[in-house]
VOVOVO-244786 format. One record per atom (N, C-alpha, C, O): residue number from 1; residue in one letter; atom name; x, y, z. Coordinates in Angstrom, 2 decimals, padded with zeros to 5 digits. Layout:
 num residu atome      px      py      pz
 NUM      a    CA       X       Y       Z
...
//
This chain:
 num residu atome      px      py      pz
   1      x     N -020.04  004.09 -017.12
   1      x    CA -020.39  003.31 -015.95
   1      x     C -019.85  001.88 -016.06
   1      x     O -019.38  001.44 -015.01
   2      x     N -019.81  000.92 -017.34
   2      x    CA -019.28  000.17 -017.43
   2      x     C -017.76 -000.18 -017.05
   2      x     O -017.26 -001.17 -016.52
   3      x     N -017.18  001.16 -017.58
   3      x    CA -015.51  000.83 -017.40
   3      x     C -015.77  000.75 -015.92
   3      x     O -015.02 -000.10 -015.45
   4      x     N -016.62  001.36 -014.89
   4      x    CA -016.04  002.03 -013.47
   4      x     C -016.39  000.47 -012.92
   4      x     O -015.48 -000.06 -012.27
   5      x     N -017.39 -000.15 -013.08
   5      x    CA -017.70 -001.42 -012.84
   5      x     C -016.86 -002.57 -013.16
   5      x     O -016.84 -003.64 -012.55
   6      x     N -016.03 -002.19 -014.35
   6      x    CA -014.92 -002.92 -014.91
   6      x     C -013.84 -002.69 -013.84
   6      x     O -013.78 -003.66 -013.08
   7      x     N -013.02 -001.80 -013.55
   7      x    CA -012.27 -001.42 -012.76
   7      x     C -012.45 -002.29 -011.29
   7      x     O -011.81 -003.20 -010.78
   8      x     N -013.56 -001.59 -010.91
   8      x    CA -013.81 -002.28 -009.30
   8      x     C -013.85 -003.79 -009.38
   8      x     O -013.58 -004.44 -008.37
   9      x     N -014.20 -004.48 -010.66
   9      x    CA -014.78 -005.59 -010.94
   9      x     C -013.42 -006.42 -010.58
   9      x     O -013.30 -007.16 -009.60
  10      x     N -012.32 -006.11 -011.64
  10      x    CA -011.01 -006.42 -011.85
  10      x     C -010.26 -006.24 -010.25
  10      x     O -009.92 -007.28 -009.67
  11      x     N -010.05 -005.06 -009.65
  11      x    CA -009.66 -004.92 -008.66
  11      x     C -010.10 -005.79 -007.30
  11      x     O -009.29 -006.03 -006.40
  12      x     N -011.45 -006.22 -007.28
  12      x    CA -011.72 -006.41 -005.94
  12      x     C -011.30 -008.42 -006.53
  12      x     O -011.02 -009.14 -005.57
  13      x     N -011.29 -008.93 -007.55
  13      x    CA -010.82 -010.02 -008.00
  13      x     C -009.58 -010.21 -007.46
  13      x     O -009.43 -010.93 -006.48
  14      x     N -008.61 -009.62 -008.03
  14      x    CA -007.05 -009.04 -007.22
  14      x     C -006.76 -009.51 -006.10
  14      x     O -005.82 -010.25 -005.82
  15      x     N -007.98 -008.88 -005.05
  15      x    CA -007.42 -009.12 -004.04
  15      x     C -007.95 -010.66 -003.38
  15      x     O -007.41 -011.59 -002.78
  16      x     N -009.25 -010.34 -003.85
  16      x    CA -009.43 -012.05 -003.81
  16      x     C -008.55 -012.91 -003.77
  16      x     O -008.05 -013.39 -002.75
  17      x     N -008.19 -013.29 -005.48
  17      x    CA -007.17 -013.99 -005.57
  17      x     C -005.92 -014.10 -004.97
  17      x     O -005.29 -015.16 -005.05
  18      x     N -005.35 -012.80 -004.18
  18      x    CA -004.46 -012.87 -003.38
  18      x     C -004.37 -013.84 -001.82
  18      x     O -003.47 -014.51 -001.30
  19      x     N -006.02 -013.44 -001.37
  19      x    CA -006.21 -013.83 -000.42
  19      x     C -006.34 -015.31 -000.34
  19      x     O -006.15 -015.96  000.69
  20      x     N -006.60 -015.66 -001.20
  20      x    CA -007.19 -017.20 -001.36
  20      x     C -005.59 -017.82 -001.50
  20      x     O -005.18 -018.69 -000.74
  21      x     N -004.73 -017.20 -002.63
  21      x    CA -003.67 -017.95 -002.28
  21      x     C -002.67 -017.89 -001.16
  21      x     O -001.66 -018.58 -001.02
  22      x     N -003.12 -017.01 -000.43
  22      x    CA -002.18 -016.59  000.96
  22      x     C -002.64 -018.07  001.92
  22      x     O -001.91 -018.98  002.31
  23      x     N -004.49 -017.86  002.17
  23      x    CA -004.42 -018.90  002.62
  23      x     C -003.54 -020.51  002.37
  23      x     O -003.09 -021.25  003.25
  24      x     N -003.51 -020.65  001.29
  24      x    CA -002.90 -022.04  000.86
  24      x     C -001.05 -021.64  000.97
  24      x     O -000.32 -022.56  001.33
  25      x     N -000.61 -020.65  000.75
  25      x    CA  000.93 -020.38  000.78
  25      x     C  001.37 -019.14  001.39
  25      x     O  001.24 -018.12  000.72
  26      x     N  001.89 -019.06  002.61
  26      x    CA  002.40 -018.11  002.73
  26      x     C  003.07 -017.20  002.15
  26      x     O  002.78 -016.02  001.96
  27      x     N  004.19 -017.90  001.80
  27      x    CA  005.21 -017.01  001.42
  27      x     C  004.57 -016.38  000.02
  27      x     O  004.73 -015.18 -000.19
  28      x     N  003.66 -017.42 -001.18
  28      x    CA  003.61 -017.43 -002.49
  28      x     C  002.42 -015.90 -001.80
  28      x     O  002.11 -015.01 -002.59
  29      x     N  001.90 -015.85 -000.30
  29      x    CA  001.15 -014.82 -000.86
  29      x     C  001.94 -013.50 -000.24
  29      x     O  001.95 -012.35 -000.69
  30      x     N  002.44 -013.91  000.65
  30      x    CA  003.03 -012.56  000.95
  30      x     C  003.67 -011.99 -000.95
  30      x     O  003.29 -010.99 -001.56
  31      x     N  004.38 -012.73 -001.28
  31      x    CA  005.31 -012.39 -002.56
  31      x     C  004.24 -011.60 -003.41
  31      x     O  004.58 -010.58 -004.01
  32      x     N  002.68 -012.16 -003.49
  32      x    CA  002.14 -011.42 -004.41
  32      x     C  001.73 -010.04 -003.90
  32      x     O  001.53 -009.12 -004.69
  33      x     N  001.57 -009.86 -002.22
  33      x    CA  001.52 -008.57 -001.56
  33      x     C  002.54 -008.07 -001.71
  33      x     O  002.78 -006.91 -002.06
  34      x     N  003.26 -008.92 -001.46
  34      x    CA  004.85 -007.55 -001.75
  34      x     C  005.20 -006.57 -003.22
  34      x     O  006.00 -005.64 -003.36
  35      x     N  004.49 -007.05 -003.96
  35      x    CA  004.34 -006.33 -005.75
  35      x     C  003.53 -005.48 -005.48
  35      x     O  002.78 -005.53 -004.51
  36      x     N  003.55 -004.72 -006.20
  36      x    CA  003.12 -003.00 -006.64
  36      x     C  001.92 -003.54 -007.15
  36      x     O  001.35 -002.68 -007.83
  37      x     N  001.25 -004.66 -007.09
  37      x    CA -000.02 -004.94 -008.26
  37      x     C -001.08 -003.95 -008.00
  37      x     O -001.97 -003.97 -008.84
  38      x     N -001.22 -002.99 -006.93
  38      x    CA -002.42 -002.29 -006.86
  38      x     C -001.91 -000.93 -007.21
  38      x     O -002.62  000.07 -007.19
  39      x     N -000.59 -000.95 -007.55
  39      x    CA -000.38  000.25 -007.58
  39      x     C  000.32  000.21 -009.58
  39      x     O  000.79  001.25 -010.04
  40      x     N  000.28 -000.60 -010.13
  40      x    CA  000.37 -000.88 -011.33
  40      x     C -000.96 -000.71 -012.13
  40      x     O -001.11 -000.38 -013.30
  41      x     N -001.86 -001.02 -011.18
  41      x    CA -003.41 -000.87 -011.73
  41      x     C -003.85  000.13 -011.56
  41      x     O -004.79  000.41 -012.31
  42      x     N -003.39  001.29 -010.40
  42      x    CA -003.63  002.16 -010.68
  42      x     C -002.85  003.29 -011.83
  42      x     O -003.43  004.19 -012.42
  43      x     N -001.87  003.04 -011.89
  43      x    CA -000.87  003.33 -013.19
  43      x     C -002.00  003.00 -014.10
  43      x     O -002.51  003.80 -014.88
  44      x     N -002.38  001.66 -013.91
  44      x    CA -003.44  001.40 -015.34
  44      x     C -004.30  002.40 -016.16
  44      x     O -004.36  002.86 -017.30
  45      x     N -005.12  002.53 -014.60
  45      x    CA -006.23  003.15 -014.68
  45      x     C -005.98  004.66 -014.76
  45      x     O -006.97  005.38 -014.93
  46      x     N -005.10  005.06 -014.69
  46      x    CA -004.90  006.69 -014.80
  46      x     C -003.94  006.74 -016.27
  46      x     O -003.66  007.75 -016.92
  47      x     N -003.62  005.63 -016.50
  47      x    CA -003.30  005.54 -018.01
  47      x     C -003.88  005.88 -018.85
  47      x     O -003.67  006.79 -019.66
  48      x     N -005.17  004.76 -018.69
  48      x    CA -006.28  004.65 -019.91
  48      x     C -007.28  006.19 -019.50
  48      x     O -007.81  006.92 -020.34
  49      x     N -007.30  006.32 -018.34
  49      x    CA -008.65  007.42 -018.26
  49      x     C -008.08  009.13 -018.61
  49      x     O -008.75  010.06 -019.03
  50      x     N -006.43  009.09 -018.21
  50      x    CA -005.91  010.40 -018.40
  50      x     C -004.86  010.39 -019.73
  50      x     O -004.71  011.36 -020.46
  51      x     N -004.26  009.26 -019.87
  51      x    CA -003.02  009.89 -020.34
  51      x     C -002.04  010.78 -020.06
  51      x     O -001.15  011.08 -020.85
  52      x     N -002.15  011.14 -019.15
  52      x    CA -001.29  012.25 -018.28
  52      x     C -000.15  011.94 -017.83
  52      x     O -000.13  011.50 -016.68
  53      x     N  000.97  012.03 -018.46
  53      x    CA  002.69  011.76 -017.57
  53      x     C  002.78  011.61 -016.94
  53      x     O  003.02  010.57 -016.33
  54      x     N  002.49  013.56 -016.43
  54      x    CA  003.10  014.48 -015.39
  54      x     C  002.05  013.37 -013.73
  54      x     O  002.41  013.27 -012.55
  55      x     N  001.03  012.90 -014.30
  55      x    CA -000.44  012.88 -013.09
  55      x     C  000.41  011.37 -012.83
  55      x     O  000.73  011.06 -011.69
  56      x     N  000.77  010.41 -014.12
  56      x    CA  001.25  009.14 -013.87
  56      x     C  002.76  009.16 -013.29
  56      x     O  003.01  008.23 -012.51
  57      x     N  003.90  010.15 -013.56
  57      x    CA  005.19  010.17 -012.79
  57      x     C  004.61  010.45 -011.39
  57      x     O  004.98  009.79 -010.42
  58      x     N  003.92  011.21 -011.31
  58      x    CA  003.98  012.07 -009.17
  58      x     C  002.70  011.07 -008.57
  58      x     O  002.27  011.08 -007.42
  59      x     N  002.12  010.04 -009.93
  59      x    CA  001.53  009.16 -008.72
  59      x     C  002.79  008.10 -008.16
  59      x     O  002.97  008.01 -006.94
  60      x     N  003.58  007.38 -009.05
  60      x    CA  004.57  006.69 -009.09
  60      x     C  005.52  007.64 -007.77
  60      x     O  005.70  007.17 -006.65
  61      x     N  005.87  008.57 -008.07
  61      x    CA  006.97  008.91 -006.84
  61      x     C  006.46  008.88 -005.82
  61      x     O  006.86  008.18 -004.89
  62      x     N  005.45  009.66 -005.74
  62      x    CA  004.61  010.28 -004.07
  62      x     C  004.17  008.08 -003.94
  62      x     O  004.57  007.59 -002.88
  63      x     N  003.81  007.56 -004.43
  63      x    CA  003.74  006.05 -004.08
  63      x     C  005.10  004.89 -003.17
  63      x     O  005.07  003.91 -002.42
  64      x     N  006.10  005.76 -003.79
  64      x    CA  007.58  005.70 -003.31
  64      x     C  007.62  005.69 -001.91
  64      x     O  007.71  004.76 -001.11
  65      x     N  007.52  007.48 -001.69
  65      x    CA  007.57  008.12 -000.76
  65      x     C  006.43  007.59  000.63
  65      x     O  006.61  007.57  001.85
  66      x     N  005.37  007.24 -000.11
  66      x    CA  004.38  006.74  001.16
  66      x     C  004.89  005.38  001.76
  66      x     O  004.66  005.21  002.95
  67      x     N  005.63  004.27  001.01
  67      x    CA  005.68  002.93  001.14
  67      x     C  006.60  002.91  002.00
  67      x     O  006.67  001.99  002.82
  68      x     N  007.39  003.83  001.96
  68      x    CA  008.68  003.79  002.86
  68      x     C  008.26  003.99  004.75
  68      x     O  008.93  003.40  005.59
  69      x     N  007.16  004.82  005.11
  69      x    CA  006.87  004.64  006.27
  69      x     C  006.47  003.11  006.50
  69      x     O  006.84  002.31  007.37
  70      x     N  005.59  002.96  005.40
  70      x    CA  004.62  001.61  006.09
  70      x     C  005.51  000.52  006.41
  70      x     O  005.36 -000.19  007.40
  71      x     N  006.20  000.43  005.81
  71      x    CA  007.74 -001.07  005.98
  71      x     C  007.93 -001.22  007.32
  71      x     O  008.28 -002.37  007.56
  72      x     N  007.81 -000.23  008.75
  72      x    CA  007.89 -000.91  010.11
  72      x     C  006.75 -001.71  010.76
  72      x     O  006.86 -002.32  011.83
  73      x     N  005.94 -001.66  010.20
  73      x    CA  004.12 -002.39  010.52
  73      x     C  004.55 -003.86  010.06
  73      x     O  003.92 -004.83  010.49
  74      x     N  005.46 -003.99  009.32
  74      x    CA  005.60 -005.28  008.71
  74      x     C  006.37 -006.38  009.76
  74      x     O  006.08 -007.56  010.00
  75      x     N  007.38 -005.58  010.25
  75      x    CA  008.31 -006.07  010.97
  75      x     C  007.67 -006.41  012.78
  75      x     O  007.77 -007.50  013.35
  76      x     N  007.05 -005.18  013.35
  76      x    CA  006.67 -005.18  014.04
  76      x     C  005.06 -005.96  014.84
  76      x     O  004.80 -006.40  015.96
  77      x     N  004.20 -005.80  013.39
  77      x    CA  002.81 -006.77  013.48
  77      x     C  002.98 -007.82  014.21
  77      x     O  002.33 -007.88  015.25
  78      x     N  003.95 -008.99  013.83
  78      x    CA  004.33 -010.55  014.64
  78      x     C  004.95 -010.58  015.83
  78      x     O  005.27 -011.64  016.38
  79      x     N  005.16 -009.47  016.29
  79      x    CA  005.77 -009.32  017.18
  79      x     C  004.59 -008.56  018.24
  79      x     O  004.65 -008.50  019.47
  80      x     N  003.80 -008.17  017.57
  80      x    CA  002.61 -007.39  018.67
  80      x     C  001.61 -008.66  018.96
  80      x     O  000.96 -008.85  019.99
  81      x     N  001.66 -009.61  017.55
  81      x    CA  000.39 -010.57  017.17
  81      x     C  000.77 -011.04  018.88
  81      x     O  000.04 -010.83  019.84
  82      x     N  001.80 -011.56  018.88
  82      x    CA  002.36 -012.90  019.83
  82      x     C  001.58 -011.97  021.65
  82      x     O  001.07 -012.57  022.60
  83      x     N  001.76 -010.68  021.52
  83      x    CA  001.67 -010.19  023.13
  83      x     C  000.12 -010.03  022.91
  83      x     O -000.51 -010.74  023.69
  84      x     N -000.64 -009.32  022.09
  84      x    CA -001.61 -008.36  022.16
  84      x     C -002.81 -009.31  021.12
  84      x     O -003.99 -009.00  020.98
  85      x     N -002.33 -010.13  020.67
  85      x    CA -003.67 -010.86  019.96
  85      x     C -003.61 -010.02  018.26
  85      x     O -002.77 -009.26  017.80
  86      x     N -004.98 -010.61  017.59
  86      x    CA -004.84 -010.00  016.51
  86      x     C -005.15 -008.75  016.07
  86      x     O -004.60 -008.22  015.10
  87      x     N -006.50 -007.98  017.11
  87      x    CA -006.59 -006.89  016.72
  87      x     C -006.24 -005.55  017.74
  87      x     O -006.74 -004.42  017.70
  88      x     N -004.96 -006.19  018.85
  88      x    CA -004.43 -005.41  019.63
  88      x     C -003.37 -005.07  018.66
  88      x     O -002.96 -003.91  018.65
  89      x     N -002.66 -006.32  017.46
  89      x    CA -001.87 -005.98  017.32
  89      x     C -001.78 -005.36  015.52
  89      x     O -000.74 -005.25  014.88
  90      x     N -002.90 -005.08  015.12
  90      x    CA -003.42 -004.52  014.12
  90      x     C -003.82 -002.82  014.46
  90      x     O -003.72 -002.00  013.55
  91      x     N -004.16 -002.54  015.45
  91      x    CA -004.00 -001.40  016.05
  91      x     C -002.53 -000.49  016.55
  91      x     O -002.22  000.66  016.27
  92      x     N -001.88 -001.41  017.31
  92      x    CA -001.01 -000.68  017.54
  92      x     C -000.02 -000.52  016.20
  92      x     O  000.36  000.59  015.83
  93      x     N  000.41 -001.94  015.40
  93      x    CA  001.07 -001.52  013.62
  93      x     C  000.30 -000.48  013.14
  93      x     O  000.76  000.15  012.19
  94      x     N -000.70 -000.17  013.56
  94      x    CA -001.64  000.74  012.59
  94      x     C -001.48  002.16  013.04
  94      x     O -001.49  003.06  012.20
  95      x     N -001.29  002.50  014.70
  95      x    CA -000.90  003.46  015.36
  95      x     C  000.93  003.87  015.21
  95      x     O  001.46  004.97  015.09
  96      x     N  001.53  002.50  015.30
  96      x    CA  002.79  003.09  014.48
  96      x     C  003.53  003.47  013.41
  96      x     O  004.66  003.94  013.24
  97      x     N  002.41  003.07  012.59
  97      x    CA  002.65  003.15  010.65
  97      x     C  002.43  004.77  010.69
  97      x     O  003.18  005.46  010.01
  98      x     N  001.14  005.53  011.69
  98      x    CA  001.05  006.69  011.40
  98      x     C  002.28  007.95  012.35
  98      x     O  002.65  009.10  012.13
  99      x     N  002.50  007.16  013.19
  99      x    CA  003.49  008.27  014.25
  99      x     C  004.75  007.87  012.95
  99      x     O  005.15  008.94  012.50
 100      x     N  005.38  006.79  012.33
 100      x    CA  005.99  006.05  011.21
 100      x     C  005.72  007.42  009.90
 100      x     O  006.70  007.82  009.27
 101      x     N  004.62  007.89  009.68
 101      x    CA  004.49  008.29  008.69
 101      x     C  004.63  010.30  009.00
 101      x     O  005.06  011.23  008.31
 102      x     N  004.36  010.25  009.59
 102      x    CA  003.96  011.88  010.46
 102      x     C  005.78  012.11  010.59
 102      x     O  006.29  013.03  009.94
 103      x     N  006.57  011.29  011.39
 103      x    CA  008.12  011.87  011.65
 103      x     C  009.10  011.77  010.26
 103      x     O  010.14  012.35  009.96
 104      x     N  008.26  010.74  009.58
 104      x    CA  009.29  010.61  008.20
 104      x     C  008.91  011.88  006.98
 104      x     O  009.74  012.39  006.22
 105      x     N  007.40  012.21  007.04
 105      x    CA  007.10  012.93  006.02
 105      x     C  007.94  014.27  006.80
 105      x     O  008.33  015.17  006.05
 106      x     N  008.16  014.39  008.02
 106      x    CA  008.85  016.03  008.35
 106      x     C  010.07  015.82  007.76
 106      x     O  010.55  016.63  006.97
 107      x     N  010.75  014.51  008.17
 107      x    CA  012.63  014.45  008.18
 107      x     C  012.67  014.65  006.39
 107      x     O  013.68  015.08  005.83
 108      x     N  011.53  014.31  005.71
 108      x    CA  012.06  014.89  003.96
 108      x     C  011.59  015.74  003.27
 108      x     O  011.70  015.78  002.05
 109      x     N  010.78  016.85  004.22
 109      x    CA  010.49  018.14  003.74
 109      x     C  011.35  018.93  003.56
 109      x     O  011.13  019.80  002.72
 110      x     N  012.84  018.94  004.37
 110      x    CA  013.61  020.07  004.00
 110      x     C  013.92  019.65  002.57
 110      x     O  014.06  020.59  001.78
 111      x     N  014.05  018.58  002.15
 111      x    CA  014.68  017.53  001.04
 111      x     C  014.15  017.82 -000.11
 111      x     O  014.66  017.48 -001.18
 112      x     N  012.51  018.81  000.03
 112      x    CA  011.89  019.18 -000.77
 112      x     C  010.79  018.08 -001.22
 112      x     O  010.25  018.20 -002.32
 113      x     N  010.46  017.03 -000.38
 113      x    CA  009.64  016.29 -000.73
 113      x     C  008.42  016.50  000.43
 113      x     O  008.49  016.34  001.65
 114      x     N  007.35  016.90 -000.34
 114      x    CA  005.82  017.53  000.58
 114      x     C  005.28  016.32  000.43
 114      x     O  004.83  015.73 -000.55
 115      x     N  005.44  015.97  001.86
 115      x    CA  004.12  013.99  001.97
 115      x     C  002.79  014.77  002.43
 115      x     O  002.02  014.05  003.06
 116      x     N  002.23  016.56  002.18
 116      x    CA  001.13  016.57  002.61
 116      x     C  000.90  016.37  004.13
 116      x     O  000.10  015.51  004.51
 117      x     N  001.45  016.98  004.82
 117      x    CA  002.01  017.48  006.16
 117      x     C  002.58  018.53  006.47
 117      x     O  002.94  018.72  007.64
//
């Protein structure tokens, strides 16, 4: 119970700290969103709790494979912010990340890559 408290403890700090410096710097926070840090910690954590390669390579790829839809929400968000406000335009990035994610996971199934679709 300790480690699991450790984990969440460490993690929800993370993002804290992210947030706090976003407020004060943009760019310094986008840069720390733009790093794998949640996805290094989870590497962490399936490190220490499994040891498992095979469980730590196909989290690492299938992590690949998901990031690549989300990249148009990025582009598009500031561009919805300006017409639709903030949570018109948190909805619709959020409605296109998934139509984003649904046409890309088909176009690389023949490719042999299953996004679980």
């Amino acid at each position: 119970m300790a480690w699991l408290i450790t984990k969440y403890l460490m993690t929800a700090a993370l993002v804290v700290l992210v947030s706090e410096v976003a407020k004060r710097s943009d760019r310094l926070g986008a840069l720390l969103v733009a790093l794998p840090l949640v996805t290094i910690l989870s590497l962490l954590w399936l490190h220490f709790e499994t040891g498992n390669r095979e469980k730590l390579a196909a989290h690492a790829w299938y992590t690949f494979w998901y990031v690549v839809p989300t990249l148009p929400m990025f582009l598009t968000f500031p561009a919805f912010l300006h017409r639709l406000g903030f949570w018109g335009a948190l909805a619709a990035s959020a409605a296109l990340t998934v139509v984003c994610f649904w046409a890309f996971a088909r176009a690389v199934k023949p490719f042999g890559i299953d996004m679980g679709l």
